[in-house]
C-alpha positions in Angstrom: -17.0 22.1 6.5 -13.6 21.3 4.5 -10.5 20.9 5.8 -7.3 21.3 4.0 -4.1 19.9 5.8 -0.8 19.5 4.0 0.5 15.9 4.0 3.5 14.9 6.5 5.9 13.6 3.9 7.2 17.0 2.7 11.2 17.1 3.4 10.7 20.3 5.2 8.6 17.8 7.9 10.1 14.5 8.2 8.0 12.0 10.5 10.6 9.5 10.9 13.8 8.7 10.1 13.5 6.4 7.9 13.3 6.5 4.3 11.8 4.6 0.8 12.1 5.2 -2.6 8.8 6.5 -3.8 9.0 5.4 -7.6 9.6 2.0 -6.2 6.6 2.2 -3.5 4.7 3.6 -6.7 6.2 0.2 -9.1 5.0 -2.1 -6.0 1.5 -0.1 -6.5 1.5 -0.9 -9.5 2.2 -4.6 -9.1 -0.7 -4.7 -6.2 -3.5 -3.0 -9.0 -2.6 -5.9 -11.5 -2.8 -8.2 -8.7 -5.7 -7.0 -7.6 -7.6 -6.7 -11.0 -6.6 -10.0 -11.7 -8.5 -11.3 -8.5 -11.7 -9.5 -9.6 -11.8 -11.5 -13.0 -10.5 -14.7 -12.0 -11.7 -14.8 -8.2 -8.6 -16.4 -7.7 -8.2 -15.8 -4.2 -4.5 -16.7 -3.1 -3.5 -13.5 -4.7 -4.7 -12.2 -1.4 -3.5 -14.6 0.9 -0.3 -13.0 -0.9 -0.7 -9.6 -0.5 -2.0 -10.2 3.0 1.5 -11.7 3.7 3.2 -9.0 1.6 1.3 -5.9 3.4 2.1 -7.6 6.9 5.7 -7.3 6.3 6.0 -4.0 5.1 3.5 -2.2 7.3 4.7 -4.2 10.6 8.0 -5.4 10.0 11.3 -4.0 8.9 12.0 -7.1 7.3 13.6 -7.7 3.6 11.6 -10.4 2.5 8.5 -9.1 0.8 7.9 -10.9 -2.4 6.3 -7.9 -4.1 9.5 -5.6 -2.9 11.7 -8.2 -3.8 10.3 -8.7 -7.6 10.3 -5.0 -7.7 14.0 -4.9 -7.2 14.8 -7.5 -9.9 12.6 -5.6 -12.3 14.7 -2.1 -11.3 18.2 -3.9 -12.7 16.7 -4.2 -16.0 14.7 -0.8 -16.0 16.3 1.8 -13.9 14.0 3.9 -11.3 15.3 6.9 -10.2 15.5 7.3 -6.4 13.3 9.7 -4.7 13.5 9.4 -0.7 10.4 9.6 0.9 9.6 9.4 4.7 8.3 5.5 5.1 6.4 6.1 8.1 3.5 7.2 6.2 4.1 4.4 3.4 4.1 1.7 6.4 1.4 2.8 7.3 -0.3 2.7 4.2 0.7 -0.9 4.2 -0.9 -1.6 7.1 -4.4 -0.6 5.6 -3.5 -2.9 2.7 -3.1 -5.9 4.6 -6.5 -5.4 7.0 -8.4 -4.5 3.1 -6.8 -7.8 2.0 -7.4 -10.2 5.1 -10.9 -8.9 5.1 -11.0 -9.8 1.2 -9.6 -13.3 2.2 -11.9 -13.6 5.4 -15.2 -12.6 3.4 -14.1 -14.8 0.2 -13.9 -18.0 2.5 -16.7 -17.3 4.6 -18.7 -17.5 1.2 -18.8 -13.7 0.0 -17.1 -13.7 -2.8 -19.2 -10.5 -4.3 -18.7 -8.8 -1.2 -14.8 -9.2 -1.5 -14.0 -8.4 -5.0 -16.6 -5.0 -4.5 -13.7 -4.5 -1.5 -11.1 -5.3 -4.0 -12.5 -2.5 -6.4 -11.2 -0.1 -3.7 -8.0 -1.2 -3.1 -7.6 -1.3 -6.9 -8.6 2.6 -6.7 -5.7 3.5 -4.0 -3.3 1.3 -5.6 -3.9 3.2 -8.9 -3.7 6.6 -7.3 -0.7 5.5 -5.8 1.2 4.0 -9.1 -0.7 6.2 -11.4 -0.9 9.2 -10.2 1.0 9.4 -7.1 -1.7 10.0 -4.5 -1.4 7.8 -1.2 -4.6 7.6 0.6 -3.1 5.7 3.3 -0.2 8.8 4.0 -3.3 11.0 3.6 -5.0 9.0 6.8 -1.7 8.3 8.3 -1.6 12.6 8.3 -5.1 12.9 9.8 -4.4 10.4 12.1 -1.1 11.9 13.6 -2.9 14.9 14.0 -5.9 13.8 16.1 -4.0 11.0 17.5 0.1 12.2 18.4 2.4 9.4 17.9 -0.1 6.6 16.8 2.2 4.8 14.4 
C-alpha cells in the first residue's frame, strides 16, 4: 500500500514558530557530505566525534555555537545566500537523526567496526546530499510521519 502525505513545512502549515534559512541548512548539508565522504576514505574518525557535537546542538539545543553553523555564516559574508524561512522544527529534528547516525558511527568505529561505520556513513552521505543537492530532507519527511502517528512528539 502507498501512502502519499504532504510534508509539514509548507507556509500554509507552520509546526513551530521558529524559523531557519533553508539555503543555509542546505550549505551546512553540504559541509556534513564532504565531511562525511572524507571519513569514508580516510577513516578518520574525529570528523564524527564533530558532527556528533555539531548535531547535538542543533537538534537539542537552541544554542549559537555549532561549528558547522558557525563556518557556514563566515562562508555567507563572502558568497551571499538568499534567505528562505523554513519551519526548524522539522530541520531539528532532522539534526537529531544526524547525531544518533553519527554517535552510532563513532560507537561502532571504537568498538572495532570500522566497516560497519563507514557502510552507516554511506547513508548519511545519501540524506546529506539530498538535502544540499537536491533539497530533499529525509529527516522532515520522518519528522512528518512521526507528528502524524505520534501528536506532539518533538
Amino acid at each position: 500500500m502507498y501512502l502519499k502525505f504532504k510534508v509539514m513545512t509548507d507556509p500554509s502549515c507552520p509546526v513551530s514558530t521558529e524559523k531557519i534559512n533553508e539555503n543555509a541548512a542546505r550549505l551546512v548539508a553540504f559541509v556534513v557530505l564532504l565531511l562525511s565522504v572524507i571519513y569514508i576514505l580516510t577513516g578518520f574518525i574525529w570528523i564524527f566525534v564533530l558532527l556528533s557535537f555539531d548535531f547535538f546542538i542543533r537538534g537539542f539545543t537552541t544554542l549559537q555555537i555549532s561549528p558547522l553553523k558557525q563556518f557556514v555564516k563566515v562562508l555567507a559574508s563572502v558568497i551571499p545566500i538568499k534567505n528562505k524561512p523554513v519551519d526548524a522544527a522539522p530541520k531539528k529534528f532532522a539534526a537529531k537523526l544526524g547525531f544518533i547516525m553519527s554517535l552510532v558511527i563513532t560507537a561502532l568505529y571504537f568498538a572495532g567496526f570500522i566497516s560497519v561505520s563507514i557502510y552507516i556513513s554511506y547513508g548519511l552521505v545519501l540524506f546529506a546530499s539530498l538535502e544540499s543537492l537536491a533539497a530533499v530532507c529525509v529527516g522532515c519527511y520522518i519528522y512528518d510521519y512521526t507528528q502524524r502517528l505520534f501528536p506532539g512528539l518533538r
